[in-house]
N, CA, C and O atoms as a GROMACS GRO file, in nm:
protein
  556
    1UNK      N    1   3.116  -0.724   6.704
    1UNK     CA    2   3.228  -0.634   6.683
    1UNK      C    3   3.193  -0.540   6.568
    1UNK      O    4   3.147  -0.582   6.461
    2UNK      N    5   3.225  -0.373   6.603
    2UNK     CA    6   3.200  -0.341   6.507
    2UNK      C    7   3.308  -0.324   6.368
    2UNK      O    8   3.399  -0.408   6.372
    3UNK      N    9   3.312  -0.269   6.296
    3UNK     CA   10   3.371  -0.209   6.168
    3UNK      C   11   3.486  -0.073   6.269
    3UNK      O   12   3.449   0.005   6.357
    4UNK      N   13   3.620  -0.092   6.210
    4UNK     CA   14   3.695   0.000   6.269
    4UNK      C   15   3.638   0.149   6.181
    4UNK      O   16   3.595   0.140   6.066
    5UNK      N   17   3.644   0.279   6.254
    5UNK     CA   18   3.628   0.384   6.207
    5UNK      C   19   3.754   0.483   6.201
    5UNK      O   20   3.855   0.470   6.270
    6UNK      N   21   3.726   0.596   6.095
    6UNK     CA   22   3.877   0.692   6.079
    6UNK      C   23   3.867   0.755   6.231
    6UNK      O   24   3.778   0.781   6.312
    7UNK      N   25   4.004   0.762   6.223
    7UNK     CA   26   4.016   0.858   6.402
    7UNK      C   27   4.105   0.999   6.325
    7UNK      O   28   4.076   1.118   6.312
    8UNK      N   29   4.233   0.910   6.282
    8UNK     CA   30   4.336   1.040   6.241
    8UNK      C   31   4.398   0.955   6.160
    8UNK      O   32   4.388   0.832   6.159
    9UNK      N   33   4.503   1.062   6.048
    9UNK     CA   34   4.661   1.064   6.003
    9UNK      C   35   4.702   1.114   6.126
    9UNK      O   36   4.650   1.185   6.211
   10UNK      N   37   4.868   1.028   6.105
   10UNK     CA   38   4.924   1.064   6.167
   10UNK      C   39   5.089   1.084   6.077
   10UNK      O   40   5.122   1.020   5.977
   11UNK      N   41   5.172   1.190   6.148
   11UNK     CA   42   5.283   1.208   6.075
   11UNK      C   43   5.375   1.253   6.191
   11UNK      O   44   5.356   1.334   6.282
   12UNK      N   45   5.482   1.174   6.159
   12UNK     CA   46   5.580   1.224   6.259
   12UNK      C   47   5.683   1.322   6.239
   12UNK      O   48   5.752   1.293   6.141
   13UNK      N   49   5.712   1.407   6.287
   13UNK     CA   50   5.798   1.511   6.240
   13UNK      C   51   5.932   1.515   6.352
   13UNK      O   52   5.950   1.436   6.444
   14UNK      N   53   6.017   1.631   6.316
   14UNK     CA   54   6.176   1.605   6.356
   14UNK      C   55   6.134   1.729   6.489
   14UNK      O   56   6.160   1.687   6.602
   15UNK      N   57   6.091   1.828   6.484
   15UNK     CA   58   6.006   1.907   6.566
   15UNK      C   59   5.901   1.980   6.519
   15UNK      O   60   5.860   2.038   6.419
   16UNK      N   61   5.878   1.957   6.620
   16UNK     CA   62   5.670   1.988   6.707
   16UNK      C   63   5.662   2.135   6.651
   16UNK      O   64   5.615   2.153   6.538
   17UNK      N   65   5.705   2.242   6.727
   17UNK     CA   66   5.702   2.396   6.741
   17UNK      C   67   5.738   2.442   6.630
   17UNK      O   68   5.659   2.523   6.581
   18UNK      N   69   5.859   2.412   6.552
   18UNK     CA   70   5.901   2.458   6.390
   18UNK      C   71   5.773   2.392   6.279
   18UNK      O   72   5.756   2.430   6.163
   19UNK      N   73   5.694   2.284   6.352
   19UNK     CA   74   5.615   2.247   6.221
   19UNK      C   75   5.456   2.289   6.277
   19UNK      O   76   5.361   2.279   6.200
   20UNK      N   77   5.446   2.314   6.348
   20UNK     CA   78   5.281   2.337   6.423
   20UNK      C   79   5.238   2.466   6.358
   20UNK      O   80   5.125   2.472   6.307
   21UNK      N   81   5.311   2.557   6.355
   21UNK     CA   82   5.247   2.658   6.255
   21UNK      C   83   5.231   2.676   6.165
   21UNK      O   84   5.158   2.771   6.134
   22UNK      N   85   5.294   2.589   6.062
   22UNK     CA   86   5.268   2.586   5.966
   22UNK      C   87   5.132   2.503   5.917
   22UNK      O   88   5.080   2.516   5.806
   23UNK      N   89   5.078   2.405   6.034
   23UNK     CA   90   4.974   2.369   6.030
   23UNK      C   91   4.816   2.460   6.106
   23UNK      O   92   4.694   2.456   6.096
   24UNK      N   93   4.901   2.519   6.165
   24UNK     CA   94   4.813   2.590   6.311
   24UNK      C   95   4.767   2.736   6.219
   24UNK      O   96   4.646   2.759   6.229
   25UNK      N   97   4.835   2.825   6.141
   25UNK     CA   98   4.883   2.983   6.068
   25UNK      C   99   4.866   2.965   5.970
   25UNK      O  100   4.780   3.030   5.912
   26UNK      N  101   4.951   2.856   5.894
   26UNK     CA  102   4.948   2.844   5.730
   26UNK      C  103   4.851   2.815   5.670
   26UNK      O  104   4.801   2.891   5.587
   27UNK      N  105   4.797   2.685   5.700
   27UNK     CA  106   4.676   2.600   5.705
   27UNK      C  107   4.554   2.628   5.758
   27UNK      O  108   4.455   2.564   5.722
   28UNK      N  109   4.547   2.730   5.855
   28UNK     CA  110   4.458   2.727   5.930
   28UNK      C  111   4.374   2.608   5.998
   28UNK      O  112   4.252   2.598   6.012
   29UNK      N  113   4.446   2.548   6.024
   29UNK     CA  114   4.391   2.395   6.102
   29UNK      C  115   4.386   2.436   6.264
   29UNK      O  116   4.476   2.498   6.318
   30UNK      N  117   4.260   2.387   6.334
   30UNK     CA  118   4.269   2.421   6.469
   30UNK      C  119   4.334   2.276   6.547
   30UNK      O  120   4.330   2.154   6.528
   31UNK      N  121   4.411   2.400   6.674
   31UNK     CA  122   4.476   2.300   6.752
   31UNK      C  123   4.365   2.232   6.844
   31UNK      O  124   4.298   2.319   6.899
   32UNK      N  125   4.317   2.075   6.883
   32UNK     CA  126   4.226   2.027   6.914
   32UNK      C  127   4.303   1.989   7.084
   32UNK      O  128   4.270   2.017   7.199
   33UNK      N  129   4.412   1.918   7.026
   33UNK     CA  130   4.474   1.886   7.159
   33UNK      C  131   4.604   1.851   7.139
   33UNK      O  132   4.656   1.796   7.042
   34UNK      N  133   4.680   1.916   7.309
   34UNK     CA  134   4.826   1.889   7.307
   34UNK      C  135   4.864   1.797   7.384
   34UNK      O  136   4.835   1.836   7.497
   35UNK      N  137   4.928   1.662   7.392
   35UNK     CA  138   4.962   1.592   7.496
   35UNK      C  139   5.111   1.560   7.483
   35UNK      O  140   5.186   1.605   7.396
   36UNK      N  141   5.149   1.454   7.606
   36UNK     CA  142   5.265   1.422   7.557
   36UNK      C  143   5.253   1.206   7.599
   36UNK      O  144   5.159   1.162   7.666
   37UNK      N  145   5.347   1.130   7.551
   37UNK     CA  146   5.290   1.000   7.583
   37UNK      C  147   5.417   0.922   7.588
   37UNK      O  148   5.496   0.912   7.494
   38UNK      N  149   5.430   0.876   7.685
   38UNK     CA  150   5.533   0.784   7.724
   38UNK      C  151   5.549   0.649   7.796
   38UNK      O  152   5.457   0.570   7.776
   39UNK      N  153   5.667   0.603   7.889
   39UNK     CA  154   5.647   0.487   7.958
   39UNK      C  155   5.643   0.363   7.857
   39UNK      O  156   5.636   0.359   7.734
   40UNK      N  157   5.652   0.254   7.961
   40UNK     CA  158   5.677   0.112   7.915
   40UNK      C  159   5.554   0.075   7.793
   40UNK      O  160   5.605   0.062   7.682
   41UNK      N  161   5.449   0.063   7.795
   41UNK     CA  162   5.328   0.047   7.738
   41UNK      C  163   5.305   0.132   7.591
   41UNK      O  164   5.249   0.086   7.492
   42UNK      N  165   5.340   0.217   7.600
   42UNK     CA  166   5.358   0.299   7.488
   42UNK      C  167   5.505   0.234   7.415
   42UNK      O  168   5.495   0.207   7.296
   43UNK      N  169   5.597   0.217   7.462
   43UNK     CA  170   5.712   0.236   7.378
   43UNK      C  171   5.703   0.060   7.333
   43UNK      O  172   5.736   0.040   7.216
   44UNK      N  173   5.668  -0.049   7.403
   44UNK     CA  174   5.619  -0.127   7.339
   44UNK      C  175   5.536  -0.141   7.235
   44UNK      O  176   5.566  -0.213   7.140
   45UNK      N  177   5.397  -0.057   7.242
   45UNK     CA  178   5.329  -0.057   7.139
   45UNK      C  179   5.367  -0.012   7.005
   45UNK      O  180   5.329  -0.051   6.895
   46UNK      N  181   5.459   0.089   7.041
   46UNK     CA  182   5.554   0.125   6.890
   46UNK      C  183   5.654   0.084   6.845
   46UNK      O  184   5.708   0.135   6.747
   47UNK      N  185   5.717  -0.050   6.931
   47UNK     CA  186   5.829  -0.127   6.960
   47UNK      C  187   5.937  -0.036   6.894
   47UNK      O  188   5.979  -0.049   6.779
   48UNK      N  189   5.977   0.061   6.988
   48UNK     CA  190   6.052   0.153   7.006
   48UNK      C  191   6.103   0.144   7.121
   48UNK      O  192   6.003   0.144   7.194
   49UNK      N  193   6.219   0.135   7.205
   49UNK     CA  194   6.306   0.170   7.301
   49UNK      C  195   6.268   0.295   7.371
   49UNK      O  196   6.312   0.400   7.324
   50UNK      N  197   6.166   0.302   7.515
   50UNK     CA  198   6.192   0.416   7.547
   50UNK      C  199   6.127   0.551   7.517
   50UNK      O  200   6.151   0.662   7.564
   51UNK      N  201   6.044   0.515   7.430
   51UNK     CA  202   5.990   0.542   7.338
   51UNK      C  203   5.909   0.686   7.386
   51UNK      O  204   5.807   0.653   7.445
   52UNK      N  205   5.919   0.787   7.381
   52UNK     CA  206   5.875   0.936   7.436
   52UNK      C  207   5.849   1.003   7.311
   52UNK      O  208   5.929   1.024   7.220
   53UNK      N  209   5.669   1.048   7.322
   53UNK     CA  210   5.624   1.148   7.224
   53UNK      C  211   5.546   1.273   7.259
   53UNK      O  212   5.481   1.270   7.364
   54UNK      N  213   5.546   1.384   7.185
   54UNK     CA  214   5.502   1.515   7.188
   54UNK      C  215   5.411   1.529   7.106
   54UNK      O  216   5.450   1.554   6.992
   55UNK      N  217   5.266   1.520   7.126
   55UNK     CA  218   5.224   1.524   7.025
   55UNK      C  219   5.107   1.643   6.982
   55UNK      O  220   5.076   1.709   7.080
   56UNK      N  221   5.039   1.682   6.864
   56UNK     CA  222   4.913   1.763   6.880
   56UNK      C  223   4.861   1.724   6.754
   56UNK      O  224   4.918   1.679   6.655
   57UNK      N  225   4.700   1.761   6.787
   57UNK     CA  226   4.620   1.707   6.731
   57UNK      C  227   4.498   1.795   6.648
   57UNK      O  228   4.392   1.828   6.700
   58UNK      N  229   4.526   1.818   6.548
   58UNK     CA  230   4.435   1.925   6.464
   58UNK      C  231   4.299   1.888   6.373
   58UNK      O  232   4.279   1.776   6.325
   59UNK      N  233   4.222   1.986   6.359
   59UNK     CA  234   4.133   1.952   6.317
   59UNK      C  235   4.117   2.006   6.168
   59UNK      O  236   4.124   2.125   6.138
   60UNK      N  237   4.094   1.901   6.081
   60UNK     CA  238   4.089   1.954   5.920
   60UNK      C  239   3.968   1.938   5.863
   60UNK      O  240   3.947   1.833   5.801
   61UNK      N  241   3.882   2.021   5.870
   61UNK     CA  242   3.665   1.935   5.864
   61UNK      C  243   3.652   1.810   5.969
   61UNK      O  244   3.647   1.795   6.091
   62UNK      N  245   3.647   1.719   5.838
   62UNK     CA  246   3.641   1.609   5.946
   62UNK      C  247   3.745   1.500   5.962
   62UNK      O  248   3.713   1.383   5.981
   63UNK      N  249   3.845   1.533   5.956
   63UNK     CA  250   3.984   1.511   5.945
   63UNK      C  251   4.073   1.532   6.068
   63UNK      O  252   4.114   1.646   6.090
   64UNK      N  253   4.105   1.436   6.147
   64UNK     CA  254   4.213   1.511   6.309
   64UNK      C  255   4.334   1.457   6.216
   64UNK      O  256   4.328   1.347   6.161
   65UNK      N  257   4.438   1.541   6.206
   65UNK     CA  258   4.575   1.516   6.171
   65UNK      C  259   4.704   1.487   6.315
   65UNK      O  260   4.753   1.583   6.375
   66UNK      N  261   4.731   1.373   6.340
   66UNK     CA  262   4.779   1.410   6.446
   66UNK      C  263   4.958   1.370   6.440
   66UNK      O  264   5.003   1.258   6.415
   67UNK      N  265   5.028   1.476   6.465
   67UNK     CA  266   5.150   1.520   6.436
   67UNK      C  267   5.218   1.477   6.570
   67UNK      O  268   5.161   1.484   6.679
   68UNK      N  269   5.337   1.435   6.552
   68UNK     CA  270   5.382   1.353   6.653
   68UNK      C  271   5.528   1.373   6.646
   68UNK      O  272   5.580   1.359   6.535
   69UNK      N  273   5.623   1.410   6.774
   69UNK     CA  274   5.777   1.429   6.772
   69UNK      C  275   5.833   1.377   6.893
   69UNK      O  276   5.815   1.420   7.007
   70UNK      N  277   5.907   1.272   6.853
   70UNK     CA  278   5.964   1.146   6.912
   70UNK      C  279   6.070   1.236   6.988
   70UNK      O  280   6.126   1.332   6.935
   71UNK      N  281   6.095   1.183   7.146
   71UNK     CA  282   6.278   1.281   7.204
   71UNK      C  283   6.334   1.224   7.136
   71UNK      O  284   6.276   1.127   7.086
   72UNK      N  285   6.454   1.248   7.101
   72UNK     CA  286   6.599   1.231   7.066
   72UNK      C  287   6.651   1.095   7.083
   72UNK      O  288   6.671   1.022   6.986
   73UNK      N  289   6.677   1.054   7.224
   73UNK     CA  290   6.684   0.945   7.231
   73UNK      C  291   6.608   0.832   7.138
   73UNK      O  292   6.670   0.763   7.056
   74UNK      N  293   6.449   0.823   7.164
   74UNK     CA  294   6.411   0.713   7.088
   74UNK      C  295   6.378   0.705   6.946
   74UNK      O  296   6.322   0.610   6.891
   75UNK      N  297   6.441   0.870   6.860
   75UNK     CA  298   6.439   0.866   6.734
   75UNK      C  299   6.596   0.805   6.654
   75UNK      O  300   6.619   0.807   6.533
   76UNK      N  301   6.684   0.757   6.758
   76UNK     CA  302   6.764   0.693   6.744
   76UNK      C  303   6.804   0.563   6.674
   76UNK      O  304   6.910   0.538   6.617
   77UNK      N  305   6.686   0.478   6.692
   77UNK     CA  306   6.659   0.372   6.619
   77UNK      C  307   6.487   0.364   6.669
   77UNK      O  308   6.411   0.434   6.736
   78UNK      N  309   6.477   0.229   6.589
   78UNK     CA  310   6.533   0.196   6.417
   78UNK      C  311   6.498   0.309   6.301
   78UNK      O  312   6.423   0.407   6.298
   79UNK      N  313   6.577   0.256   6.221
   79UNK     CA  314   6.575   0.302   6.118
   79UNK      C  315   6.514   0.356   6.033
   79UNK      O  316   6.552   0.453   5.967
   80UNK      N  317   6.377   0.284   6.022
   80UNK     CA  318   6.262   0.249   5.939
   80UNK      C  319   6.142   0.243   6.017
   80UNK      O  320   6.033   0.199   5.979
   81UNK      N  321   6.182   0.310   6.175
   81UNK     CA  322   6.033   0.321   6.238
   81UNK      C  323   5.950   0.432   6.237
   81UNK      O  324   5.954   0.531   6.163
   82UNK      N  325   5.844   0.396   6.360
   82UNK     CA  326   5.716   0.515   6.339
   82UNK      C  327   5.828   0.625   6.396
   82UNK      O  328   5.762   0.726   6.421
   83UNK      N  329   5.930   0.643   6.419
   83UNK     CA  330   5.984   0.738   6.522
   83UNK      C  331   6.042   0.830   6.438
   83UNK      O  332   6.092   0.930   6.489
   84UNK      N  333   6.045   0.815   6.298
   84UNK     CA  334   6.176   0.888   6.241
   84UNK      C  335   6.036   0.985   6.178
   84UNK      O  336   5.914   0.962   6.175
   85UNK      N  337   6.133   1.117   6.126
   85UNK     CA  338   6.041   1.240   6.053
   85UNK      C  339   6.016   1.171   5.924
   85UNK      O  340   6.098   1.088   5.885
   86UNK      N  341   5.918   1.196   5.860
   86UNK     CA  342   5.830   1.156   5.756
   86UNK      C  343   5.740   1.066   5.736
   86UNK      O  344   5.660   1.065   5.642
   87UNK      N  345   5.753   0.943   5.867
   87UNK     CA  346   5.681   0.865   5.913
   87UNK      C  347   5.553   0.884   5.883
   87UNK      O  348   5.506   0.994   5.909
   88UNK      N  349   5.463   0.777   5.817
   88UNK     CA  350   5.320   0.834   5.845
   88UNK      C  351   5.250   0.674   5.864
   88UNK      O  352   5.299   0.564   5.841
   89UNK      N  353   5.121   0.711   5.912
   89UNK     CA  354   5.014   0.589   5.972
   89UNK      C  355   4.881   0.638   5.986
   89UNK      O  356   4.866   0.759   6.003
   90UNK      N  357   4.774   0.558   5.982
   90UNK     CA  358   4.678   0.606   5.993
   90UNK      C  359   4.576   0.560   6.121
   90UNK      O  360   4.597   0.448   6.169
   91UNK      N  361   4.506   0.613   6.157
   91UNK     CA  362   4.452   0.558   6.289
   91UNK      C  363   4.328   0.518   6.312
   91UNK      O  364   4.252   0.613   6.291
   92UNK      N  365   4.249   0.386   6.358
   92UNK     CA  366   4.142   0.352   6.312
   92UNK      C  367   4.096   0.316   6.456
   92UNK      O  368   4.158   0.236   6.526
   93UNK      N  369   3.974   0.386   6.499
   93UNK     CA  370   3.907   0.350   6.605
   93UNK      C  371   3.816   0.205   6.598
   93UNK      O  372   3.730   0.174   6.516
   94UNK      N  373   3.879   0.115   6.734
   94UNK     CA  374   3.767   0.039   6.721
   94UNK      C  375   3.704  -0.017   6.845
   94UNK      O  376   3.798  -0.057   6.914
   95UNK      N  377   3.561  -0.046   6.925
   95UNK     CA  378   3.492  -0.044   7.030
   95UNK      C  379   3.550  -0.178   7.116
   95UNK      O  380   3.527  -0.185   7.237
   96UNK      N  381   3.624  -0.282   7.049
   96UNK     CA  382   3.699  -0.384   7.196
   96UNK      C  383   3.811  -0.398   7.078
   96UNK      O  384   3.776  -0.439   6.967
   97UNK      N  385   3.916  -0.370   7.100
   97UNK     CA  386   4.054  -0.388   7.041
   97UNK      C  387   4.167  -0.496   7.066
   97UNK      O  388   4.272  -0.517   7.006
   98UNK      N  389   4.083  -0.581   7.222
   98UNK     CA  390   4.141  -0.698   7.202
   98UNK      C  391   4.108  -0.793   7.099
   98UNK      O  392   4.165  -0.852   7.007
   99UNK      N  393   3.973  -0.781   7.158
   99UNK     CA  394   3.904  -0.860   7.055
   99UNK      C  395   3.914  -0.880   6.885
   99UNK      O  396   3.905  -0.984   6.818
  100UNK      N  397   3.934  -0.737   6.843
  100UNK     CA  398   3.956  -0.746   6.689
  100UNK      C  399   4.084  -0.780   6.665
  100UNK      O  400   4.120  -0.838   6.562
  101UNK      N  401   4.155  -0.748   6.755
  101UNK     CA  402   4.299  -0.789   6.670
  101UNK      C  403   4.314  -0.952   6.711
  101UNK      O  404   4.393  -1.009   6.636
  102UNK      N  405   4.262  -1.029   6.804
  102UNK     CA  406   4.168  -1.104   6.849
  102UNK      C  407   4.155  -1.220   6.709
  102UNK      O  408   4.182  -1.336   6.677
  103UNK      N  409   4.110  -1.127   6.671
  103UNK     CA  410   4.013  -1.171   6.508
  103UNK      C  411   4.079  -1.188   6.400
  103UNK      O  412   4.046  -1.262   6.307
  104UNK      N  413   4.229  -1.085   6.412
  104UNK     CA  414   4.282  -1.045   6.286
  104UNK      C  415   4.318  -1.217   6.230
  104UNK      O  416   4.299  -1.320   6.295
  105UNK      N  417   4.377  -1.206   6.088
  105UNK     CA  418   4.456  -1.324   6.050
  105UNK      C  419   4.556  -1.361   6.101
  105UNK      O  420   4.597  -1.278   6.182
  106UNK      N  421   4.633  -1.469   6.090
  106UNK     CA  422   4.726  -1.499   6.205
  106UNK      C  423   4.847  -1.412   6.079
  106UNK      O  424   4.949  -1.371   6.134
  107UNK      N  425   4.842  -1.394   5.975
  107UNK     CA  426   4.944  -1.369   5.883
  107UNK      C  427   4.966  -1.225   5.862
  107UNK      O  428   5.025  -1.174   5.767
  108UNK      N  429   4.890  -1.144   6.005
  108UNK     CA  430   4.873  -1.003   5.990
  108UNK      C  431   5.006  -0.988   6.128
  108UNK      O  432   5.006  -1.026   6.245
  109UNK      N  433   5.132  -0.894   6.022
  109UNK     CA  434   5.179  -0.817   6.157
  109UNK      C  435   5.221  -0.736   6.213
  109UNK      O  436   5.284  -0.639   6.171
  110UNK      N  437   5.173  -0.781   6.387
  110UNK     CA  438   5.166  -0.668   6.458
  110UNK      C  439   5.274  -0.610   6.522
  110UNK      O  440   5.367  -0.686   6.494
  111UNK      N  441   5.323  -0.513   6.598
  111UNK     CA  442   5.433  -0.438   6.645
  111UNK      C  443   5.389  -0.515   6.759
  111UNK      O  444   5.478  -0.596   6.786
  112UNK      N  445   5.294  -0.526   6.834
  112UNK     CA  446   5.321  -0.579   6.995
  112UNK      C  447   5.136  -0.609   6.983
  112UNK      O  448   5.066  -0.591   6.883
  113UNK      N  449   5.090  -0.665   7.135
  113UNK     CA  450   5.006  -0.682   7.181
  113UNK      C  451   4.944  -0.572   7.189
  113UNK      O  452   5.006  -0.466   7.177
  114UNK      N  453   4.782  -0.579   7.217
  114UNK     CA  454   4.716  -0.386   7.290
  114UNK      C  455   4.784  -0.383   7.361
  114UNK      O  456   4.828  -0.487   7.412
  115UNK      N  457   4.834  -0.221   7.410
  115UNK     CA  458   4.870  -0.193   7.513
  115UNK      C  459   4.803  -0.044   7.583
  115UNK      O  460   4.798   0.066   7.528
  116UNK      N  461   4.776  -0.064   7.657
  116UNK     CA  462   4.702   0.099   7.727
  116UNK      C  463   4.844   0.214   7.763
  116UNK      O  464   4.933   0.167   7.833
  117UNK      N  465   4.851   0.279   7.742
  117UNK     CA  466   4.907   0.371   7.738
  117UNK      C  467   4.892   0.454   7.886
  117UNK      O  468   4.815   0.416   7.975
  118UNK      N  469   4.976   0.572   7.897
  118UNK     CA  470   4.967   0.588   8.041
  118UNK      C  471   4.881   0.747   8.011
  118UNK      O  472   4.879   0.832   8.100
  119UNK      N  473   4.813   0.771   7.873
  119UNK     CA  474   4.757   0.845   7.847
  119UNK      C  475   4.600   0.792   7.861
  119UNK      O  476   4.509   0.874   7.866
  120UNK      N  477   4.581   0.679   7.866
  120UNK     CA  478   4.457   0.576   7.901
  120UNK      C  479   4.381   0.516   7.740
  120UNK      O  480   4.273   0.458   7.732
  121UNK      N  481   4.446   0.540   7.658
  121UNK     CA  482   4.421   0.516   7.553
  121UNK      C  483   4.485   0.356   7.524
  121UNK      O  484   4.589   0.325   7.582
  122UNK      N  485   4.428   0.275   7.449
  122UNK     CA  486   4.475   0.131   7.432
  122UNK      C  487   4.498   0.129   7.259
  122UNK      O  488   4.417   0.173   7.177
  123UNK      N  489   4.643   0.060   7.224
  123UNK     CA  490   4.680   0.082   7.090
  123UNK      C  491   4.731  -0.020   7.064
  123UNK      O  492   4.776  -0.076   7.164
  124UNK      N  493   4.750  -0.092   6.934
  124UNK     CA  494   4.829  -0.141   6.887
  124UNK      C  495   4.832  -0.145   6.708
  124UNK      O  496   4.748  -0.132   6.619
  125UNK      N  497   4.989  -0.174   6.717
  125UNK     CA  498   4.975  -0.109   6.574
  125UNK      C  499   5.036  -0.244   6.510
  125UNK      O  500   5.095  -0.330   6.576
  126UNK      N  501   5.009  -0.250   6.364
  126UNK     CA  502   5.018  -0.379   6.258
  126UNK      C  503   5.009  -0.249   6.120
  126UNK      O  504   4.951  -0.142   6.102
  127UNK      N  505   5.129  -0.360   6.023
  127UNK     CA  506   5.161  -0.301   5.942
  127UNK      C  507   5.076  -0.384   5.792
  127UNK      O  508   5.060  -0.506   5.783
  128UNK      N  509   5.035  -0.287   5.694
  128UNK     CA  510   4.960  -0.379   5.606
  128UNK      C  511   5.053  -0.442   5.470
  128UNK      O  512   5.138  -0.362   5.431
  129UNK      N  513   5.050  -0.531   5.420
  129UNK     CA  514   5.070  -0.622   5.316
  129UNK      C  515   5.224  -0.510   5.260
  129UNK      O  516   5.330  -0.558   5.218
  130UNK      N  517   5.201  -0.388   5.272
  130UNK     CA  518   5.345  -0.308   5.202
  130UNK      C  519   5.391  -0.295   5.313
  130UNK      O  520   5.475  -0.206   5.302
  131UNK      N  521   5.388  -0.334   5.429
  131UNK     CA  522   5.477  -0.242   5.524
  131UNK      C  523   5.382  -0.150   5.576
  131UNK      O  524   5.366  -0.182   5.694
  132UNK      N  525   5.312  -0.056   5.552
  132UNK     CA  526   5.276   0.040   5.601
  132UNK      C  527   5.171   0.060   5.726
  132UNK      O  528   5.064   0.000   5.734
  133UNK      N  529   5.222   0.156   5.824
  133UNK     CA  530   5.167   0.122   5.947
  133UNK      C  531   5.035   0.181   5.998
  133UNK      O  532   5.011   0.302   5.989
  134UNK      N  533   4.952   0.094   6.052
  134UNK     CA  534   4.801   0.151   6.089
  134UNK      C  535   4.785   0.083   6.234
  134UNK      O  536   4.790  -0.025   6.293
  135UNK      N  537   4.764   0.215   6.249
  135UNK     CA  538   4.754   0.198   6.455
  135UNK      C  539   4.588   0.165   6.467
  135UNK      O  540   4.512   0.208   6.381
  136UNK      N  541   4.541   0.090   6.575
  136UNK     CA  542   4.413   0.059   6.588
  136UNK      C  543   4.430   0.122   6.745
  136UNK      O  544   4.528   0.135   6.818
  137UNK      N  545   4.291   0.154   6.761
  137UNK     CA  546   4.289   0.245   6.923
  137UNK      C  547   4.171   0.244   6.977
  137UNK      O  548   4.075   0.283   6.911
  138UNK      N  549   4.160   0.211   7.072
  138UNK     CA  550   4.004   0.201   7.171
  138UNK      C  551   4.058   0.309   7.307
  138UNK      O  552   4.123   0.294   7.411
  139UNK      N  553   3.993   0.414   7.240
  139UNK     CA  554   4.017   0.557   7.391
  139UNK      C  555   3.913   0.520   7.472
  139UNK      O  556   3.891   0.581   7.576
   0.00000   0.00000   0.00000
């Protein structure tokens, strides 16, 4: 198994289009990619209800920032999740993601099991020793 690697930040915002230019114009950060990600598998992995995101993905050197806006509905609750604006996490690629989390300590925790996404991407996210959330991902 290897060593997880940086993929992205990620930050969730209240909307996509009011904040993209300011990253896209202001910043001059290029837009890399736009998707959107939903369904059962996803909204588990963020153990979110329902869970529907908008997301894009910029490039800062060697830095992808990837900015993320939850619908309405599933920014509803909770409270204190990845769903709400100001949210942030960081994202760490790693080559079998069952396996490492697999590995993790049993005292490490996670939001849900991997789950593949209907974007084909496999995620799961665990929060570290403060709370704070780091998604692991095998695209």
């Amino acid at each position: 198994m290897t060593d997880p690697t940086a993929h992205h930040v990620g930050i969730t915002v209240s909307d996509l289009e009011a904040v993209l230019p300011f990253y896209r114009d202001v910043l001059g950060l290029e837009v890399v990619d736009r998707f959107a990600v939903g369904g059962e598998a996803f909204a588990e992995a963020v153990d979110i209800e329902r869970a529907r995101g908008e997301f894009a993905h910029l490039e800062a050197d060697d830095c992808r920032i990837e900015l993320v806006e939850y619908d309405p509905e599933a920014r509803a609750s909770p409270a204190t999740g990845l769903n709400q604006a100001g949210a942030i996490h960081i994202g760490l690629t790693v080559d079998d993601l069952e396996n490492f989390v697999a590995g993790l300590p049993d005292d490490v925790d996670t939001l849900s099991e991997p789950r593949t996404t209907d974007s084909g991407t496999t995620i799961c996210f665990l929060r570290d020793p403060e709370q704070n959330l780091v998604e692991l991902l095998e695209a």
